[in-house]
matplotlib code that plots the C-alpha trace (Angstrom):
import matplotlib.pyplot as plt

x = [0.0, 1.0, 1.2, 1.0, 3.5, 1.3, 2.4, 0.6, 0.0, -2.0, -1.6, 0.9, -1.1, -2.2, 0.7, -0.3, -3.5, -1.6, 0.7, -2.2, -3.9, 0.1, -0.5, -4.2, -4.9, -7.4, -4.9, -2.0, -2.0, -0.1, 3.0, 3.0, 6.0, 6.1, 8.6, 7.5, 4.9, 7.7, 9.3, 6.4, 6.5, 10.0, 9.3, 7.0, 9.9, 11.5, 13.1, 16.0, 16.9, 18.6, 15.6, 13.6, 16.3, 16.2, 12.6, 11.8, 14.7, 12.9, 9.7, 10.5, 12.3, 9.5, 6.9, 9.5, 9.5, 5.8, 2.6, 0.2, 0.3, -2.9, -3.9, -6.1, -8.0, -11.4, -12.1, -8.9, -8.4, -4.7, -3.1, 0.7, 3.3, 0.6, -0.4, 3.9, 3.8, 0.6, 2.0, 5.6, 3.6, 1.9, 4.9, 6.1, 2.9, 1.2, -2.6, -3.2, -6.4, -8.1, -9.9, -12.4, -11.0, -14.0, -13.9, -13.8, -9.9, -8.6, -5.9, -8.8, -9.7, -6.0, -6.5, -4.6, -6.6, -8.9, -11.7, -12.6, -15.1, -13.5, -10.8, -13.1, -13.5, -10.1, -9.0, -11.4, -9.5, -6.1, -7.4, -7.5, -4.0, -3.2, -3.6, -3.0, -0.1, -0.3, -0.4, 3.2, 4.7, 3.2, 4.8, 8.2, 9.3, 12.2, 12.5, 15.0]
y = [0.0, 3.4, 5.9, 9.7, 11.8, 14.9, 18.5, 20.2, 23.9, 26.4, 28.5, 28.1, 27.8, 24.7, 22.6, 20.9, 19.9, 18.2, 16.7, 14.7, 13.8, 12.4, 9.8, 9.2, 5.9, 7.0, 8.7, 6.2, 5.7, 9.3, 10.4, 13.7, 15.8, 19.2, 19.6, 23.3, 21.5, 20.1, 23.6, 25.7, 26.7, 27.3, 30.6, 32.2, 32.8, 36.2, 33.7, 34.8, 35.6, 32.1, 30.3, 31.4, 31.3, 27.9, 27.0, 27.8, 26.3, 23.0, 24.0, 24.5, 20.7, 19.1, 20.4, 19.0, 15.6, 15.3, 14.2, 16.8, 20.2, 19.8, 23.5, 24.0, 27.7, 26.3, 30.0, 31.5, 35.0, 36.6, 33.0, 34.2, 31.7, 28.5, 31.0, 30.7, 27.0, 26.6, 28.6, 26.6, 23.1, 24.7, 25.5, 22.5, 20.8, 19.2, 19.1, 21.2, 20.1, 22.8, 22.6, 25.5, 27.9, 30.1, 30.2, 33.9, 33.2, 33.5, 30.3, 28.2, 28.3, 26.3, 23.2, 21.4, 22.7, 20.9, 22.7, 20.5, 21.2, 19.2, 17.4, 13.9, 14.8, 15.5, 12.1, 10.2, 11.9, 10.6, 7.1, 6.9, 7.0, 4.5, 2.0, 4.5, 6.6, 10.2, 12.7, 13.8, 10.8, 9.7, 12.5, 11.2, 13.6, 12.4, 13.8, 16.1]
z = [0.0, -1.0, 1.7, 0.0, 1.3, 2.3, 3.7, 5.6, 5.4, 7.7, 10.6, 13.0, 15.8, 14.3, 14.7, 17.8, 15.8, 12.9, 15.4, 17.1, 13.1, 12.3, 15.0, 14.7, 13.4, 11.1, 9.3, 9.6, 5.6, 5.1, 5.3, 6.6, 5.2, 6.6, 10.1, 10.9, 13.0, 15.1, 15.5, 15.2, 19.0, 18.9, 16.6, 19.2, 21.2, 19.5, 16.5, 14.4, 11.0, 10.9, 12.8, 9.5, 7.3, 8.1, 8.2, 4.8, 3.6, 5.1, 4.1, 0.3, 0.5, 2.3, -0.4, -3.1, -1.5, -1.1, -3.2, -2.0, -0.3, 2.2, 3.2, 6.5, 6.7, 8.3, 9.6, 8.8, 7.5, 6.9, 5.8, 4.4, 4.8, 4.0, 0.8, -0.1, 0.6, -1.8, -4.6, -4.4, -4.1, -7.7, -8.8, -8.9, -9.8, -6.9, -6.2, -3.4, -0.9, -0.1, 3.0, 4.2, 1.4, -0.2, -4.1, -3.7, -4.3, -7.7, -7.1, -5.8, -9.7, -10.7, -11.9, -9.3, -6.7, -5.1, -2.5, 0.0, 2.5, 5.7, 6.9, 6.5, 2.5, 2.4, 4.2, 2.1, -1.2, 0.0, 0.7, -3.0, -3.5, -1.1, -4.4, -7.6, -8.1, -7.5, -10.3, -9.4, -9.8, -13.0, -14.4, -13.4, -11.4, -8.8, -5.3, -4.9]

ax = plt.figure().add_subplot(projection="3d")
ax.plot(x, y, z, "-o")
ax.set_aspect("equal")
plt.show()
């Protein structure tokens, strides 16, 4: 069984969150990419130029090595960094899941973007890859 490798994008604050849905069972299939969640407390805490420097750095590899770019805004306004994880998972041709974004967003309108209206929608979406290939990697693109 194929488990899609799947980065996670939203807030900050929700790092905790994503850290409990890593070891929940029901989502034991995917393997979740993105380590800001891991550090994410660590920049509340006056970071530096390199703590950043570095992060990104991380981010932009995790999103290279991964299938999908899964973006959290359920009642979320002022999204910036997820937004620069979205566009570099696009730029690189990964299908973004979309969860709780309005269509009143020009990218929502990309063709690798797919709006999703919850996390259970988005799970179910996965599943599917668990036994097909994702787009990505038909394409033949290596991880870098």
């Amino acid at each position: 069984m194929y488990k899609p490798k799947v980065y996670t994008a939203s807030k900050l604050h929700h790092a905790r969150f994503w850290r409990l849905l890593r070891n929940d069972p029901e989502w034991d299939f995917v393997d979740f990419t993105a380590r800001w969640i891991d550090i994410a407390e660590a920049e509340q805490d006056q970071p530096s130029d390199d703590l950043f420097r570095e992060a990104w750095i991380h981010d932009v590899h995790d999103i290279k090595i991964s299938d999908f770019v899964l973006l959290y805004a359920v009642k979320e306004y002022g999204l910036r960094g997820a937004l620069v994880e979205v566009g570099v998972g696009l730029g690189i041709g990964l299908t973004v899941i979309a969860v709780g974004v309005e269509r009143e967003h020009t990218w929502t309108f990309h063709p690798n973007v797919k709006c999703l209206p919850s996390l259970r929608e988005a799970r179910a979406y996965l599943y599917r890859f668990t036994t097909m290939v994702p787009p990505n990697r038909r394409k033949g693109r290596l991880d870098e």
